[in-house]
C-alpha positions as CSV (number, residue, x, y, z in Angstrom):
1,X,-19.2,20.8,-17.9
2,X,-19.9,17.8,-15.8
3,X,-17.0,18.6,-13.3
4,X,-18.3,22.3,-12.9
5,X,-22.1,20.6,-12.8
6,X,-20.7,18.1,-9.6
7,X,-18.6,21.3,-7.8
8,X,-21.8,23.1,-8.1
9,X,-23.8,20.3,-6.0
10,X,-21.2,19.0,-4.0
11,X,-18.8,21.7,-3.6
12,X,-15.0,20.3,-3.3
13,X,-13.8,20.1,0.2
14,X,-10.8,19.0,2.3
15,X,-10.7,15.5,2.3
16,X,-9.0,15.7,5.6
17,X,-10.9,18.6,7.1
18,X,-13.5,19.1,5.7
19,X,-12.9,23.0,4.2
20,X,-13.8,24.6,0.5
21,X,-10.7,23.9,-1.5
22,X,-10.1,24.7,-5.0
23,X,-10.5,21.2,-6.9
24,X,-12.2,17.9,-5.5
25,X,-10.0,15.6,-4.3
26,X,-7.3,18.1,-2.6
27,X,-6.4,18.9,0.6
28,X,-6.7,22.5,2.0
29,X,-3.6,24.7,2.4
30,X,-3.5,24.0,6.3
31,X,-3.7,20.2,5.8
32,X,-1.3,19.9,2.9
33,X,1.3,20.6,5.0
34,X,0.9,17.8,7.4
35,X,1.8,15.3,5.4
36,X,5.3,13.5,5.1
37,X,5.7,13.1,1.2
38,X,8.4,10.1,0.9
39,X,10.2,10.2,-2.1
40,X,13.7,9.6,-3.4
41,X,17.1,9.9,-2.3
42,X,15.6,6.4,-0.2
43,X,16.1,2.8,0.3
44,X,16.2,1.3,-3.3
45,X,14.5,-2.3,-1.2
46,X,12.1,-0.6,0.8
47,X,11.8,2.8,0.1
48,X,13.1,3.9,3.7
49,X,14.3,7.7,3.4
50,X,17.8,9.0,3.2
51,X,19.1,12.1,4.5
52,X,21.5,12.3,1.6
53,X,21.2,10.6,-2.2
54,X,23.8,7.9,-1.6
55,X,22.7,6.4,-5.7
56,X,21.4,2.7,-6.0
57,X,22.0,1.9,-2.3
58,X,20.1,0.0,0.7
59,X,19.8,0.7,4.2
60,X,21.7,-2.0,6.8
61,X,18.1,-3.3,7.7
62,X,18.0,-4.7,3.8
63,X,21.9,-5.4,3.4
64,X,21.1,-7.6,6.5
65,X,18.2,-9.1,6.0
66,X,17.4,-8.5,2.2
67,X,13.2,-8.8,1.6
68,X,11.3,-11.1,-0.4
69,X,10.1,-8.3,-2.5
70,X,12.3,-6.4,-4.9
71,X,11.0,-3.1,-3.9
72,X,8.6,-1.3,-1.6
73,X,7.4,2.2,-2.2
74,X,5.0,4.8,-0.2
75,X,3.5,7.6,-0.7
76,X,3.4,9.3,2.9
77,X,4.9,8.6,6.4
78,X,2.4,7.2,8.6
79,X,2.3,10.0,11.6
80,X,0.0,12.5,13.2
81,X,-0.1,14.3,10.3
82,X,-1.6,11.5,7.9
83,X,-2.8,8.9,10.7
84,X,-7.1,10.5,10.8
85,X,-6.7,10.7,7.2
86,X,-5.9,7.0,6.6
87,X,-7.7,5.6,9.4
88,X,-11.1,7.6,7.9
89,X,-10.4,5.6,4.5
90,X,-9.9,1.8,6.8
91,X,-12.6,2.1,9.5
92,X,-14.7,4.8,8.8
93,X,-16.5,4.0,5.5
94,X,-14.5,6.8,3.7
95,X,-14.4,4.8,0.4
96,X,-14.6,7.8,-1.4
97,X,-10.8,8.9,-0.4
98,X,-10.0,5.3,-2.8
99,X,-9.3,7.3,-5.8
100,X,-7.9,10.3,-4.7
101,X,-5.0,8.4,-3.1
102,X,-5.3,6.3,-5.8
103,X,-3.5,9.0,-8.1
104,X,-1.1,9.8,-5.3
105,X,0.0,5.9,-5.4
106,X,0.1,5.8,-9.4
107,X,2.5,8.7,-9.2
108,X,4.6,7.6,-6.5
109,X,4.7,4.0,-7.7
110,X,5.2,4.8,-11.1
111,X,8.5,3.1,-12.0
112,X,6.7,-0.5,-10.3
113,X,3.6,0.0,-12.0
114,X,5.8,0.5,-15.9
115,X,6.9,-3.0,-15.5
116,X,3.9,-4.3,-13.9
117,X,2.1,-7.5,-15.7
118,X,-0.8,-7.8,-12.5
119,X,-1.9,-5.9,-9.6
120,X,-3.2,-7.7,-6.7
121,X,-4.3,-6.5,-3.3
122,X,-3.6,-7.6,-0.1
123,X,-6.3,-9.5,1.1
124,X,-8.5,-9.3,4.1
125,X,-10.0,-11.9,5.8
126,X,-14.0,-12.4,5.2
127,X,-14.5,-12.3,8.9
128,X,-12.8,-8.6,8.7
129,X,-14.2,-8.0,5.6
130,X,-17.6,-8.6,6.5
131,X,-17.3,-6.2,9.3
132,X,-15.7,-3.3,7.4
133,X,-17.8,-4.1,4.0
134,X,-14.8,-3.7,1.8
135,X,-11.3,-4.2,1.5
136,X,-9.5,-1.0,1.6
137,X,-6.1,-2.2,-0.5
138,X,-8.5,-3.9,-2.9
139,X,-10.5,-0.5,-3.8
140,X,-6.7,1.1,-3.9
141,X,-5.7,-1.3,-6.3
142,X,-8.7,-1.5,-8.8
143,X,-8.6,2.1,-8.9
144,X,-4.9,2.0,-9.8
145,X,-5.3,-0.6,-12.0
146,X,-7.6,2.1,-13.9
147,X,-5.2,5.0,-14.3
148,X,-1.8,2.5,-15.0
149,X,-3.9,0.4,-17.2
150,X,-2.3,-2.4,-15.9
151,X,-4.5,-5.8,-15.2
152,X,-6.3,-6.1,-11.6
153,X,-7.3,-9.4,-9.8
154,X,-8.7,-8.7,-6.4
155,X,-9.0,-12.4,-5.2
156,X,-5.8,-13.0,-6.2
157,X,-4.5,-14.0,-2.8
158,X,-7.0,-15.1,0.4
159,X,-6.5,-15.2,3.9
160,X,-7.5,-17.9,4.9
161,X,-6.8,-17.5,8.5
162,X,-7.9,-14.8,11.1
163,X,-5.4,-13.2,12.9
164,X,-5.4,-10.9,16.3
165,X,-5.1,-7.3,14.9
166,X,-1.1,-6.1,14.5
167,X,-1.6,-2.6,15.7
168,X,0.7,-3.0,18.9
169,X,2.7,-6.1,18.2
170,X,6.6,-6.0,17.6
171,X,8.3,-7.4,14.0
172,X,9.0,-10.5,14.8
173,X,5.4,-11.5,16.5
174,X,3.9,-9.4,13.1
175,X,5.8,-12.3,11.4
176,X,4.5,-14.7,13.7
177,X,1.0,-13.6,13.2
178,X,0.5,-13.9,9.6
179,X,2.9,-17.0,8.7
180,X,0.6,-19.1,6.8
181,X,-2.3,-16.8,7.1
182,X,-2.5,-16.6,3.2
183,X,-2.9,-18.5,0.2
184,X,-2.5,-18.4,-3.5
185,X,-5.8,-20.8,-5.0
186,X,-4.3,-22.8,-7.5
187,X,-6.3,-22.2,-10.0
188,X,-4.9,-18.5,-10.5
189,X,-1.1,-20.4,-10.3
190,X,-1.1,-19.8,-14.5
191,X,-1.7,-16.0,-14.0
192,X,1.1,-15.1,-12.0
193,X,3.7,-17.5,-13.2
194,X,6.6,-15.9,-14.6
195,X,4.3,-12.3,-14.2
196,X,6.0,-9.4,-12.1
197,X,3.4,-8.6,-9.5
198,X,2.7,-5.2,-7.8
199,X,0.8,-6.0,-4.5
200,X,-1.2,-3.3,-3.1
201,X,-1.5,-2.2,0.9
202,X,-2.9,1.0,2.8
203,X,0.3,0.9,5.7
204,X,3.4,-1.0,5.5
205,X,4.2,-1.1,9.5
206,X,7.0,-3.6,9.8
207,X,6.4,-5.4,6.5
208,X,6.0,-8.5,7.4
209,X,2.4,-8.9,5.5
210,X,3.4,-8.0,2.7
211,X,6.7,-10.2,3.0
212,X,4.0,-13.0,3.6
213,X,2.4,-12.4,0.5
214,X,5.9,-11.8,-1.9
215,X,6.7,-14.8,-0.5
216,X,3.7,-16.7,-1.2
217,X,3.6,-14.9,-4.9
218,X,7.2,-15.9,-5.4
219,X,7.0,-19.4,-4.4
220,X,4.2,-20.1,-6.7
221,X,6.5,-18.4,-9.6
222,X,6.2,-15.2,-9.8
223,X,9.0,-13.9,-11.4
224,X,9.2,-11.2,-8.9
225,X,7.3,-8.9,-6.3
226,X,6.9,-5.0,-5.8
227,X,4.8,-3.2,-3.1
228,X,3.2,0.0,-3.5
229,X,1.6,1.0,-0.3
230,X,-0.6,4.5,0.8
231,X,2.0,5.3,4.0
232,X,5.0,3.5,5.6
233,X,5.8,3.6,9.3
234,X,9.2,5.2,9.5
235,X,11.6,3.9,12.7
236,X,14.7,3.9,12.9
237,X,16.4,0.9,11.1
238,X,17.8,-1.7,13.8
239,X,18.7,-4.8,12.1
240,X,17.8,-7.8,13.8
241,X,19.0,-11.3,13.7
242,X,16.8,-13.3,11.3
């Protein structure tokens, strides 16, 4: 009754596009089709798509330089075709996409999320945060936390350091730019020790934030690391020397 009740005042609509669709939260029959869904055969590391289901195997970018995390999934490719949709949820006060993609991520990230004992976003820093008036992975991550009924901390990590944006920069100055940027307070140390964390991010671009954080998570004994992100840049892999 309530659903019918909200469809009747705010009819459901494309969250891309802005159309009548059937059911809120959906995406219209033109849109749906735009999207990269990224699922298995992939990367068993990082979650990079195979063209063939090679089994338990990793790509040569994780054989040669294996990640801090034990494994990175995504629920679409960051393209054309998903790139307004995303960038509506981070800069353009489209909170209200939080939950929807929220159920794409607890689907997608459902094997992580069984053997999750916390959730914690990636964290903005306040400067940013200020500016944008909430943290995009934290409102993905809360709202996970809801439908996996897994535990949420928010704060769990800070950045503690500003940092130019990463849009343009290569890996290894990604790397550059967020080495030290983050810290785990002490006085959340108890919660994640010997906990299996799932961190939470909107885009994994070259993965070097979220190898800043596992790292962080790791070194304060965590017993291990998983990522669940909205999209994933996809480039071809070209291992690099460390």
């Amino acid at each position: 009754m309530t659903g019918r009740l909200v469809d009747a005042v705010l009819p459901p609509r494309c969250l891309k596009c802005g159309v009548l669709v059937e059911a809120q939260g959906s995406l219209c029959l033109t849109c749906w089709p735009q999207l990269r869904l990224l699922a298995p055969p992939c990367c068993a590391c990082c979650g990079f798509p195979f063209d063939s289901d090679l089994g338990v195997a990793l790509c040569a970018a994780c054989l040669a330089q294996p990640p801090r995390y034990a494994r990175a999934r995504s629920v679409l490719a960051y393209d054309d075709g998903s790139r307004d949709l995303i960038l509506a949820f981070k800069h353009a006060d489209r909170a209200d996409l939080a939950v929807p993609f929220a159920r794409w991520m607890t689907r997608a990230g459902a094997d992580l999320l069984a053997e999750a004992d916390l959730i914690a976003p990636v964290p903005l820093h306040w400067r940013r945060l200020l500016f944008r008036r909430y943290n995009q992975a934290a409102l993905l991550a809360i709202a996970i936390g809801r439908l996996a009924g897994r535990p949420v901390r928010p704060d769990l990590l800070r950045r503690h350091r500003a940092a130019p944006k990463q849009g343009h920069l290569s890996r290894s100055a990604r790397r550059r730019n967020v080495q030290g940027a983050f810290r785990l307070p002490e006085k959340y140390q108890s919660l994640v020790d010997g906990k299996r964390v799932v961190l939470i991010d909107d885009v994994i671009t070259t993965g070097a934030t979220v190898e800043s954080c596992a790292r962080l998570l790791l070194d304060g004994g965590a017993a291990a690391v998983d990522v669940l992100a909205l999209a994933q840049v996809i480039r071809p892999r070209i291992v690099t020397a460390p």
